[in-house]
C-alpha positions in Angstrom: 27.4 25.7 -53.2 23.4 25.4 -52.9 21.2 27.1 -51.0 19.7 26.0 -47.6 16.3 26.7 -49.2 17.0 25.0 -52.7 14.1 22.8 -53.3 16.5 20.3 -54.9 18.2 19.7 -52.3 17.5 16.4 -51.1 19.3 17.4 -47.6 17.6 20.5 -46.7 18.1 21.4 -42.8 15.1 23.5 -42.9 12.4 20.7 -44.0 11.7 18.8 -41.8 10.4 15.9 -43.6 14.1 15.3 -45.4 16.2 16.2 -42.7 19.3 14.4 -42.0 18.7 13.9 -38.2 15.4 13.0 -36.5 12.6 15.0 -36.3 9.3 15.1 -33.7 7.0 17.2 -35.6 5.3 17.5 -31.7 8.1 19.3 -30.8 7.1 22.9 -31.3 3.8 22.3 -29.2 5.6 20.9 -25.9 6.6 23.0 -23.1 10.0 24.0 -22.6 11.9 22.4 -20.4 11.8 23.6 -16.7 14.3 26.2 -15.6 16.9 24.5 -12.5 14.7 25.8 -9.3 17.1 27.7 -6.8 16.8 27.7 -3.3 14.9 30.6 -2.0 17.7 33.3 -0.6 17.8 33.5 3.5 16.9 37.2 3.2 14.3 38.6 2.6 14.1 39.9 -0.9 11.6 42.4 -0.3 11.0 44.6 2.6 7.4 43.3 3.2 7.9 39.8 3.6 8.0 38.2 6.6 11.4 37.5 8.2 13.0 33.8 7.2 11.9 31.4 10.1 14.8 29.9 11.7 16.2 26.2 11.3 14.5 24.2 13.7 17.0 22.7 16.3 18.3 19.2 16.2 16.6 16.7 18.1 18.1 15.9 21.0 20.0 12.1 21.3 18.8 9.7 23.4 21.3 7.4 25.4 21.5 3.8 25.0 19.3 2.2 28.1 21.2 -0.6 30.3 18.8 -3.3 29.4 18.3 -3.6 25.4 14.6 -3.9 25.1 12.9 -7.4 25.6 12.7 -8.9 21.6 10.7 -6.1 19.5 11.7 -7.4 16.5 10.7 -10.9 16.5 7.4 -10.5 18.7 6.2 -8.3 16.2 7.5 -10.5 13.1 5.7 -13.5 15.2 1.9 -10.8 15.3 2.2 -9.8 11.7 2.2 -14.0 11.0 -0.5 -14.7 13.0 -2.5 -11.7 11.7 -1.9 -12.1 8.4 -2.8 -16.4 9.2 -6.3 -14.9 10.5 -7.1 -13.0 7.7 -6.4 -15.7 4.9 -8.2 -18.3 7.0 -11.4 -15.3 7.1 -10.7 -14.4 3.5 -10.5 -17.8 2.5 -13.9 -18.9 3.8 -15.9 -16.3 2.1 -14.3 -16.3 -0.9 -13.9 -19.7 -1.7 -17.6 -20.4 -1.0 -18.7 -17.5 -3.1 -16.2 -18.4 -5.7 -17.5 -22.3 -5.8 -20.8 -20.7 -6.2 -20.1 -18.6 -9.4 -18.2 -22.1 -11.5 -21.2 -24.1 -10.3 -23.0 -21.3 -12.0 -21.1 -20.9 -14.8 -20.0 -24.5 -15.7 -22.5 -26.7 -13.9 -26.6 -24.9 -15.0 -27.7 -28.4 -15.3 -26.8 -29.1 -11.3 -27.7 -25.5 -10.2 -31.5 -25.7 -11.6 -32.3 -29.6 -10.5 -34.4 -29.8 -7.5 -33.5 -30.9 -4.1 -37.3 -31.3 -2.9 -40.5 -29.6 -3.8 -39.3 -28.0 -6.5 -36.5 -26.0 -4.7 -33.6 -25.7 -7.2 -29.7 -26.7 -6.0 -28.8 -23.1 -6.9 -31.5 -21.3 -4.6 -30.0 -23.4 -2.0 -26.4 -22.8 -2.6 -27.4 -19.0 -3.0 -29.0 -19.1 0.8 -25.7 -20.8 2.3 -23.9 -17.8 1.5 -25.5 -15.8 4.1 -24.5 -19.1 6.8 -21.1 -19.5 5.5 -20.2 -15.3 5.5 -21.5 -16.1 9.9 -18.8 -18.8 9.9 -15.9 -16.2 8.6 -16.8 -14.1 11.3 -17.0 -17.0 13.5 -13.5 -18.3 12.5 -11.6 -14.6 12.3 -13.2 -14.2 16.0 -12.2 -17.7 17.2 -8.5 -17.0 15.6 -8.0 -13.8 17.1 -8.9 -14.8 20.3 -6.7 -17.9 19.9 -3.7 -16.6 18.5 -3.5 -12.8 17.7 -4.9 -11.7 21.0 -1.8 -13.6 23.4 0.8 -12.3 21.0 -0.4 -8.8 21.4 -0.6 -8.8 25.2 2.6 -10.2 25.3 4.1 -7.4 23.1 2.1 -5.1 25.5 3.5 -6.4 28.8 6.9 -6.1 27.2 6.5 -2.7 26.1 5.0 -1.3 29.5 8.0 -3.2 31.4 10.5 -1.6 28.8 9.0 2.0 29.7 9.0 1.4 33.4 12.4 0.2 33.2 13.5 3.5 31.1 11.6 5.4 33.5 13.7 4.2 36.2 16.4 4.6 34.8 15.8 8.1 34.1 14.9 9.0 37.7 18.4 7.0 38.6 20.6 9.5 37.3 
């Protein structure tokens, strides 16, 4: 029988370069592995720590009104379209503009520095327009919200009040 330490063994457990399983040679500079955490004990453990606050009570159930409310789920569905249509159509304009800008930049330097007149280069121009067509994003995300966001939300908002005064009525009822 050889000896766990023979050097001629070419299946030594204690070298870890010719072992039989895997080794991390990491291993020995990693943390342990957490201990399980146990809930705190409902007592205090020593005398002067403050007493366990109590469980806080159960909220209380609310009852079922008479009327369901007035279609939450769609109106809001039917918002977050419209809201999300405004800021594309916003996003859209700036971007696309300033994006056009950069490829005639990058892919078109012989249209970017001709002249227009005088002397004033295509770029210079395009550069200026930025500041026009940035006005026209605003312009469109106003005109959008006040065309189609803006009903949709006052809608929701009539709904909602009429679904509280409802409930509130029906509260005073009982």
């Amino acid at each position: 029988m050889s000896s766990p330490y023979d050097p001629h063994n070419r299946h030594n457990q204690y070298d870890p370069y010719n072992s039989r399983e895997p080794h991390d040679p990491y291993d020995r500079f990693r943390p342990p592995p957490p201990a399980s955490a146990s809930p705190p004990p409902s007592y205090a453990t020593y005398p002067w720590q403050p007493p366990v606050p109590p469980e806080p009570p159960a909220p209380p159930r609310h009852l079922t009104s008479d009327h369901p409310p007035l279609g939450h789920h769609s109106d809001l569905r039917i918002l977050r379209g419209a809201y999300r249509w405004q800021r594309r159509v916003a996003t859209l304009t700036a971007l696309g503009y300033f994006t056009l800008f950069l490829i005639l930049s990058a892919f078109a330097p012989g249209f970017m520095t001709g002249t227009i007149t005088d002397g004033l280069p295509a770029g210079l121009v395009l550069a200026l327009l930025q500041l026009p067509v940035t006005w026209l994003a605003i312009a469109l995300y106003e005109h959008t919200a006040r065309n189609y966001v803006d009903p949709i939300a006052d809608r929701i908002r009539k709904e909602a009040a009429l679904d509280a005064r409802r409930e509130a009525e029906r509260r005073a009822g009982r």
